[in-house]
C-alpha positions as CSV (number, residue, x, y, z in Angstrom):
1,X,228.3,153.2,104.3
2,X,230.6,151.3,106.5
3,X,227.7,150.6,108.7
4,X,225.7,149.4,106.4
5,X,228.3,147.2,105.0
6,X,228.9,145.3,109.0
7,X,224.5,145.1,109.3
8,X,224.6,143.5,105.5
9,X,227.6,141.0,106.6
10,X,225.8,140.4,110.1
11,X,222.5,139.4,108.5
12,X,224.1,137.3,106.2
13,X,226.2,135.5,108.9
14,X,222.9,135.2,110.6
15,X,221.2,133.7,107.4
16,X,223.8,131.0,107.3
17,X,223.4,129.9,110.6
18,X,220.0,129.7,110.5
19,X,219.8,127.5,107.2
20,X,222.5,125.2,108.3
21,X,220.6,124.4,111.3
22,X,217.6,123.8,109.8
23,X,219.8,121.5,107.5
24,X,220.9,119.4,110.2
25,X,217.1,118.7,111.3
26,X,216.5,116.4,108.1
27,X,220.0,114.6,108.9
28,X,219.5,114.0,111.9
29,X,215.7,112.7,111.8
30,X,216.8,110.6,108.9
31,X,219.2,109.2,110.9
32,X,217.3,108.0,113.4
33,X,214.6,106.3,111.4
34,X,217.2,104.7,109.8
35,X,218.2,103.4,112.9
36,X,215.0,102.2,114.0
37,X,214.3,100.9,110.4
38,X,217.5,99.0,111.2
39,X,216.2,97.3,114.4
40,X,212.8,96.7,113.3
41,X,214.6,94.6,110.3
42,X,217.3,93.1,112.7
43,X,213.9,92.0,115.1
44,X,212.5,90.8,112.5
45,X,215.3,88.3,111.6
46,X,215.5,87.3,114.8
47,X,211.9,86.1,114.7
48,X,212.1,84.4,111.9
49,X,215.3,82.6,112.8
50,X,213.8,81.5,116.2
51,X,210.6,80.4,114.3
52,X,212.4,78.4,111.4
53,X,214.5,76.5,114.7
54,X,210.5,75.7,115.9
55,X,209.6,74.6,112.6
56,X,212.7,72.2,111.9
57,X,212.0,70.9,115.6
58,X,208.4,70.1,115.3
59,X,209.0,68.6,112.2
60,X,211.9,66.3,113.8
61,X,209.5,65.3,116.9
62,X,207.1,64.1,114.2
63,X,209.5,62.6,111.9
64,X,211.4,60.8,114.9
65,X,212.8,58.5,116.2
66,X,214.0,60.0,119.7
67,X,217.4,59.6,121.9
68,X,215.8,58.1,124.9
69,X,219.0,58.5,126.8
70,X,219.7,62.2,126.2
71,X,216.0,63.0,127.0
72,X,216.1,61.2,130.3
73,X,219.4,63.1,130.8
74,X,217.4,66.3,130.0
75,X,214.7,65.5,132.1
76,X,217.0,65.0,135.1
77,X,218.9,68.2,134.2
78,X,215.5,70.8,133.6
79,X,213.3,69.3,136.3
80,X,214.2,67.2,139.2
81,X,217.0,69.7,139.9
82,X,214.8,73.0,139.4
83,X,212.8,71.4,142.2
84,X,214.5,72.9,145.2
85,X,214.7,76.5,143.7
86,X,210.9,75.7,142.7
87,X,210.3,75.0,146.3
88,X,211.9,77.5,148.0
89,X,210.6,80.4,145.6
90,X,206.6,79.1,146.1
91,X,206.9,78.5,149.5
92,X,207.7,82.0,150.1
93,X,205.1,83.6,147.6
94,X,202.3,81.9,149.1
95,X,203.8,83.3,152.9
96,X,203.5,86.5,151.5
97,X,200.6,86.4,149.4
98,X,198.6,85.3,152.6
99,X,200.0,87.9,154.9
100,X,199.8,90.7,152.1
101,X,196.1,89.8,151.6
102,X,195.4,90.1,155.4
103,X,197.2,93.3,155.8
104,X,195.7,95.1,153.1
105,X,192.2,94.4,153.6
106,X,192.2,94.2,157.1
107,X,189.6,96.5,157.1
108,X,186.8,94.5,155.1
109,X,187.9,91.1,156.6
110,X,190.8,90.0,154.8
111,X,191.4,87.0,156.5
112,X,187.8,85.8,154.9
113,X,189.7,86.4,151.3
114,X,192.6,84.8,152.2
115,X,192.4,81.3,150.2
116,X,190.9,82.7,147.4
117,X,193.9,85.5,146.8
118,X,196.4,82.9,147.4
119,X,195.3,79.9,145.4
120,X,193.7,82.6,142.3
121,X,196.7,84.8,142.2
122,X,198.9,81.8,141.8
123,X,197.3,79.6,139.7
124,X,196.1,81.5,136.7
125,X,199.3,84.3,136.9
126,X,202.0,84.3,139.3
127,X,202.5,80.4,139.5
128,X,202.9,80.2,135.5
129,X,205.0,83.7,135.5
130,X,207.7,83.1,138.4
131,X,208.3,79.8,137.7
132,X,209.0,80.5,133.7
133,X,211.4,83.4,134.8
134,X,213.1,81.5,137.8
135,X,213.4,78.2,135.8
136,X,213.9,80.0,132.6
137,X,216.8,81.9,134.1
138,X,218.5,79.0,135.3
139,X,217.9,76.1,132.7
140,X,218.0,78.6,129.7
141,X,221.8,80.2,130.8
142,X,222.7,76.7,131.0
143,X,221.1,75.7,127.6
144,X,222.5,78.6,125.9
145,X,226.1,78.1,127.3
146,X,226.5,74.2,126.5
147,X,225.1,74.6,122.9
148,X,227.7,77.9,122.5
149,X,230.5,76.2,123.7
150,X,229.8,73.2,121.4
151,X,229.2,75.8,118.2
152,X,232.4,77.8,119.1
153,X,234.5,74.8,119.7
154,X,233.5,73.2,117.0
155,X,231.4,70.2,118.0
156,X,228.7,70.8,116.6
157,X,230.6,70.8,113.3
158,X,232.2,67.5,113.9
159,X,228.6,66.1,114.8
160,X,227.3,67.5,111.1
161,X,230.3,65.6,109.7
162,X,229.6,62.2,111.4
163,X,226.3,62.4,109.6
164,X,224.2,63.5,112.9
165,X,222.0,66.4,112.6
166,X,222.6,68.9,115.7
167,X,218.6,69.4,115.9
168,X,217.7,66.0,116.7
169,X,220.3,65.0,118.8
170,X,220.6,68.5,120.8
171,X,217.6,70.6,120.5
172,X,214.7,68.2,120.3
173,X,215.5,66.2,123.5
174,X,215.8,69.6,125.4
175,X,212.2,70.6,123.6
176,X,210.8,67.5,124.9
177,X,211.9,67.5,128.6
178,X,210.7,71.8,129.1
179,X,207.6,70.7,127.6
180,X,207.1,67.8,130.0
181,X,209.1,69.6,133.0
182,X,207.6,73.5,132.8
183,X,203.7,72.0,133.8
184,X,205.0,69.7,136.2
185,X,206.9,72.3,138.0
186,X,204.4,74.8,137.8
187,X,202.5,72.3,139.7
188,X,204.6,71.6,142.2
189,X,204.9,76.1,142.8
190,X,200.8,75.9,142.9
191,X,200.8,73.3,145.6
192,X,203.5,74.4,147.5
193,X,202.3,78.0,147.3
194,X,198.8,76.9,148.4
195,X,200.3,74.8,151.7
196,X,202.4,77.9,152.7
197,X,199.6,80.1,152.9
198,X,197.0,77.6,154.5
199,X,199.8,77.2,157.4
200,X,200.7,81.1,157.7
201,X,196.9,81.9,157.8
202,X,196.2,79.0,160.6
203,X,199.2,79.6,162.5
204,X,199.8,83.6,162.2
205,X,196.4,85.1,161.2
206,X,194.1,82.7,163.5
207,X,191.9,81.8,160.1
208,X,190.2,78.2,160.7
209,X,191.4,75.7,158.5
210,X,188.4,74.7,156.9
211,X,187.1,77.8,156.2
212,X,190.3,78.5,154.1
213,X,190.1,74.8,152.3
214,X,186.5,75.4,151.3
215,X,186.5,79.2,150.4
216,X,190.2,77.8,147.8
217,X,188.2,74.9,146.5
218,X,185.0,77.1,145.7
219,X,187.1,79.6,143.7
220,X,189.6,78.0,142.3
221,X,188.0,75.6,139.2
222,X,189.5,73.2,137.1
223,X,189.7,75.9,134.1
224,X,191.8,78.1,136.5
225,X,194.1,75.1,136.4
226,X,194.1,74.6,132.8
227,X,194.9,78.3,132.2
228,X,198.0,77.9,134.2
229,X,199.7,74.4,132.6
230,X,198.7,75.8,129.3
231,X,200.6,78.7,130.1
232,X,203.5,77.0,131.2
233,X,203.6,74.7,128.5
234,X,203.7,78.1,126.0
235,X,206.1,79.7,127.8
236,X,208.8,76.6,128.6
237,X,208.4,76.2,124.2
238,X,209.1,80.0,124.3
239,X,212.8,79.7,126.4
240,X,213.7,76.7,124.9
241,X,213.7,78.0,121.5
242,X,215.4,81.1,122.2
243,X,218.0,79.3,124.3
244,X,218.7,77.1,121.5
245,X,219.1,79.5,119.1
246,X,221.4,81.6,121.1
247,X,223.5,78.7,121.9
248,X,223.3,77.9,118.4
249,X,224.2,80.7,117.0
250,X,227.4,82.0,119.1
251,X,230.8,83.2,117.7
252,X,233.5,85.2,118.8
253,X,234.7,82.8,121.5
254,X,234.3,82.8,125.2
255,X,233.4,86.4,125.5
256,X,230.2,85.8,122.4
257,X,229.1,82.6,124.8
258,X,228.8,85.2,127.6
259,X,227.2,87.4,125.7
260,X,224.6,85.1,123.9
261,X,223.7,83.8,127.4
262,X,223.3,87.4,128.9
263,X,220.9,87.6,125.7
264,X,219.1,84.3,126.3
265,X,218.2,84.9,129.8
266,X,217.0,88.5,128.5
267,X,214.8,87.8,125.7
268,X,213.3,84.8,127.4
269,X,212.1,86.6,130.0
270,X,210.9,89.6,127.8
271,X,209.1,87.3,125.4
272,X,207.1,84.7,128.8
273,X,206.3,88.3,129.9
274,X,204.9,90.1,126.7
275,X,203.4,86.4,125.7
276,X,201.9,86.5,129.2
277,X,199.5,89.5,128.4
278,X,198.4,87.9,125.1
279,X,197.9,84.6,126.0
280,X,196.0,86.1,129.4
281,X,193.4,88.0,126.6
282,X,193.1,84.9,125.1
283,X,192.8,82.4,128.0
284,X,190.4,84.6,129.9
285,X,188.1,84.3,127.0
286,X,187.8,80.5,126.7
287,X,188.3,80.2,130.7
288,X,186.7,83.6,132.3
289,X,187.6,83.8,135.4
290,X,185.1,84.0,138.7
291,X,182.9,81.6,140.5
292,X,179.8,80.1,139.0
């Protein structure tokens, strides 16, 4: 009997164990679509706050009129001093690019692909890409922490209360100098990019100068170039309005200025790079790529 008795309580020990952990199962999966219910919804938001700041901007660039000083300031700020950084960064890529291209395919004559690698890869990807990243990196941190300090400190309070709207007078001359500034620059990577492989492939790799010139200009059309200052001009609307919000949007002091410019420089980038893919679908369709 007294056996019995210890099997009984055993099994019935067992039992509760095994229920309670097949009770935690439903918890457990409920919490975590709950939490990804949560971020979905908070993602969401986010869209739709950065695309209600597009929507009052556009509507302020057509309504008008514009600060002619604080947009020449912008300029000044966004792109004559990204153009070192700009420099340096192409000048490189296109070294690379050039010796890369005769490396890897030195077997099938890489040096006779050499011009069309260089000037293709960077004009309808890597120009458009790098340069968003570099100069988004750099003009959207500062962006983000100007506008934060202004919110946290109260500025752009007091500018609400002297009757001037913040979007105007700080976000539309910004949109207006990345949208003129972003093409240019990505011009300035092409061109630079180009020159640095022409002289690495003359002077290192023994290619003859026209050769390169006429195999770039054969493959590289006037669509390729399109493709690449329409994706610049998509992608320097895409930081700006996600710097601006950030900035914008900050609280909590110093440390929520750091923070909202860590998440600038973050979602910027994340957003020219998913962006990329979809606009390179897209693009590839009105401007297929290839010689003909």
């Amino acid at each position: 009997m007294e056996s019995a008795a210890c099997s009984a309580q055993f099994s019935g020990e067992d039992i509760e164990a095994m229920t309670a952990g097949t009770e935690e199962l439903p918890v457990q999966s409920t919490r975590l679509f709950s939490r990804l219910r949560a971020t979905a919804e908070q993602n969401l938001l986010y869209v739709g706050d950065v695309s209600d700041l597009a929507l009052q901007v556009i509507r302020q660039m057509i309504r008008g009129p514009y600060e002619r000083d604080l947009i020449i300031a912008q300029f000044e700020a966004i792109g004559v001093r990204s153009l070192s950084i700009v420099a340096i960064t192409s000048l490189f890529i296109g070294m690379v690019l050039a010796l890369q291209t005769a490396y890897s395919l030195a077997e099938f004559g890489g040096s006779l692909f050499i011009g069309k690698v260089v000037s293709l890869s960077l004009v309808r990807e890597l120009g458009p890409v790098l340069m968003s990243l570099m100069v988004g990196g750099r003009v959207g941190a500062g962006m983000t922490a100007e506008l934060g300090t202004m919110k946290v400190t109260e500025q752009i309070d007091a500018l609400r209360a002297l009757a001037v709207h913040p979007i105007d007078y700080l976000v539309v001359p910004r949109t207006l100098a990345m949208m003129v500034s972003m093409p240019m620059l990505v011009a300035e990577c092409i061109g630079v990019g180009i020159a640095a492989g022409y002289f690495v492939a003359i002077f290192l790799l023994d290619v003859n100068g026209t050769y390169y010139v006429a195999n770039m200009v054969r493959w590289t059309q006037m669509r390729d170039i399109v493709m690449a200052l329409s994706k610049a001009f998509c992608f320097a609307l895409l930081i700006v309005f996600i710097s601006c919000h950030k900035g914008l949007t900050s609280r909590e002091g110093a440390v929520g200025v750091g923070r909202a410019t860590t998440e600038a420089v973050v979602d910027a980038s994340l957003a020219v790079l998913i962006f990329n893919f979809f606009l390179t679908m897209g693009l590839n369709v009105i401007f297929p790529a290839g010689y003909q």
